[in-house]
N, C-alpha and C positions, 0 to 999 in steps of 0.2 A: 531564577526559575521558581513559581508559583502557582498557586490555582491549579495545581492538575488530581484535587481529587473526583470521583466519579457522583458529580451532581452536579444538578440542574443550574448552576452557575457558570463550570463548565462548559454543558451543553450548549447554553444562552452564547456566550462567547464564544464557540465555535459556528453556529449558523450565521452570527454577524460579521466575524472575520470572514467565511469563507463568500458571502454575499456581499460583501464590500469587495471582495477580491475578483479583477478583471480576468476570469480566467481564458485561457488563450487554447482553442479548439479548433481542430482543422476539418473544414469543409469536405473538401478533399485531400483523400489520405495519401493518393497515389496508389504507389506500385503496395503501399500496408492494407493491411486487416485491422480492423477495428478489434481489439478487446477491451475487457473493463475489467477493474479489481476492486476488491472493497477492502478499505481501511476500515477497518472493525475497534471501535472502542467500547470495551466492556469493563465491568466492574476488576481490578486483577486479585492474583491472591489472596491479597491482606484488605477487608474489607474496607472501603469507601477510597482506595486507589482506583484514578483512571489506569487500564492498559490497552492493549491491540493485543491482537490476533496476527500472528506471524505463521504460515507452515515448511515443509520439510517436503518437498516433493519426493514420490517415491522413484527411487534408481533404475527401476525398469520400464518409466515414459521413455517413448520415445526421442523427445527433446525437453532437451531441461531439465534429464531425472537427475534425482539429487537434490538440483539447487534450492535456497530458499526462497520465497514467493508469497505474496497475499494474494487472498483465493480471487480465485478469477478466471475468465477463458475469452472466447472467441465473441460477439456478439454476435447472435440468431437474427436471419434476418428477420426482419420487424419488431425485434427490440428497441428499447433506447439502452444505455450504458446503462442506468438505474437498474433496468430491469436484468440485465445481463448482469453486475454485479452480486444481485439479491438471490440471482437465482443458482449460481456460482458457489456463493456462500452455503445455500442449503447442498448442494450435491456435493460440495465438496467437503465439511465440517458438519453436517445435519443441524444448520444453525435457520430456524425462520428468522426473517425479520420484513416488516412492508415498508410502502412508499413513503409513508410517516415517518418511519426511522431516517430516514437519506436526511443528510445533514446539508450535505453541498459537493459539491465536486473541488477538483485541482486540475491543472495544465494536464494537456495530452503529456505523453513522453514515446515520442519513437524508438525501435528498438531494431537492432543489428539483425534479430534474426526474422524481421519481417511485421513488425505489430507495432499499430496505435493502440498505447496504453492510455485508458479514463479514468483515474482513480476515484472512489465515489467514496467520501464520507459515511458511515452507517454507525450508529449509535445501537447500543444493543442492551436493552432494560433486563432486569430481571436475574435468575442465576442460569446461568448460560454454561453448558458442559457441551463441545464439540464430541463429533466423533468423528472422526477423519474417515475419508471412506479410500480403502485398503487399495482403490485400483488408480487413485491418482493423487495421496497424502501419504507419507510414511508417518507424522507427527504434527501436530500443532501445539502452539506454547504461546502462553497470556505473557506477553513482556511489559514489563509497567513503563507509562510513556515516559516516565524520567528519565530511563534510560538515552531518550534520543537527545536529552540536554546534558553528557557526558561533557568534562574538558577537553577530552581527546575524541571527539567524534564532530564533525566527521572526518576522514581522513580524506585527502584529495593528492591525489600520485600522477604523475606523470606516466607515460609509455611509449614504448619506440613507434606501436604499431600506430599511433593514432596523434595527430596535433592538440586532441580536446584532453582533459584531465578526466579518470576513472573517480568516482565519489564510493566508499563505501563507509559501513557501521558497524563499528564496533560494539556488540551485542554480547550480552551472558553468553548464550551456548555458541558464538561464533562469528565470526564477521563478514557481515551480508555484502553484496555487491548491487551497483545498479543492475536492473531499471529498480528492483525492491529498493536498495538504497535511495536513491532518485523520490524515489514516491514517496517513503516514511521522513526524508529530510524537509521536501517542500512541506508535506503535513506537517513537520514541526514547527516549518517556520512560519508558515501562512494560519494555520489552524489554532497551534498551542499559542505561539510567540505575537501575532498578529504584524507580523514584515514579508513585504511583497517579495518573494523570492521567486525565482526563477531557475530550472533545473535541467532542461534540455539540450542546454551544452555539455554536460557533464555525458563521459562516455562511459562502456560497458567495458568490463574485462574481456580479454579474446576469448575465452571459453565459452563464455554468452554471444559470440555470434553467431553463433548458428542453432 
């Protein structure tokens, strides 16, 4: 594991892997809803480390409170995913960033409780302080991306309820579960690593279905 400080070397190799990268996008979603989330890399802590943007949803949404998540929702109609993640980002973290920044996308990843997820690449210049907004964040935290090239990450479990294997990551403050898992793991591998990975077999814990 190398290259992952926060510059333009970086950057350059992250637009060429995810642009060489076949991403696999469904037409029709079916019986889903289209959402998009942004993988947010920004500068972390310790100056000239890359990290993401990870948050803490608050306990009293109605679905999903609690878990952790990269910002993101439902897409409006007449969005694209782009626009739906950027704008996700600002109402949810007070974070601008424009169509400049989108770096590239990753795989859909379908979800037990009803959602096509679009994960959209976003590079974020400058010093960048979130503020979470109180009615759908309880916290946000800059993880440095090293973290997702742990020896022990990721884990991959088996479960009674399901024939596919749950993917989760072990993180500082906690261990994330798919679809979050799902989507910072392809980012590793397709964005950081440059290897064609593939992550939509991989299942959710039962608490995330619904």
């Amino acid at each position: 594991m190398s290259g992952l400080g926060f510059d333009e070397t970086l950057r350059t190799a992250i637009v060429d892997r995810l642009r060489r990268f076949e991403v696999r996008r469904r037409s029709d979603p079916g019986s889903l809803r289209h959402a998009a989330v942004a993988v947010a890399v920004l500068e972390g802590e310790r100056p000239g480390e890359a990290a993401f943007l990870l948050t803490r949803r608050t306990p009293k949404l109605r679905t999903h409170g609690g878990q952790w998540a990269l910002p993101g929702g439902r897409v409006d109609p007449g969005e694209t995913i782009e626009q739906t993640a950027l704008r996700e980002l600002h109402e949810e973290l007070g974070v601008l960033a424009a169509a400049d920044d989108v770096l590239g996308t990753l795989d859909d990843y379908p979800t037990r409780s009803g959602y096509l997820i679009a994960p959209v690449v976003v590079w974020l210049r400058g010093l960048i302080e979130p503020v979470p907004n109180p009615g759908e964040v309880a916290a946000a935290y800059r993880i440095r991306c090293a973290e997702l090239f742990r020896p022990d990450s990721p884990e991959i479990v088996a479960i009674e309820e399901s024939d596919r294997p749950i993917i989760r990551l072990p993180l500082p403050m906690a261990t994330v579960n798919a679809p979050t898992a799902a989507i910072l793991y392809q980012f590793k591998e397709v964005a950081l690593a440059g290897r064609d990975t593939r992550v939509d077999h991989y299942e959710q814990p039962v608490f995330a279905w619904r």
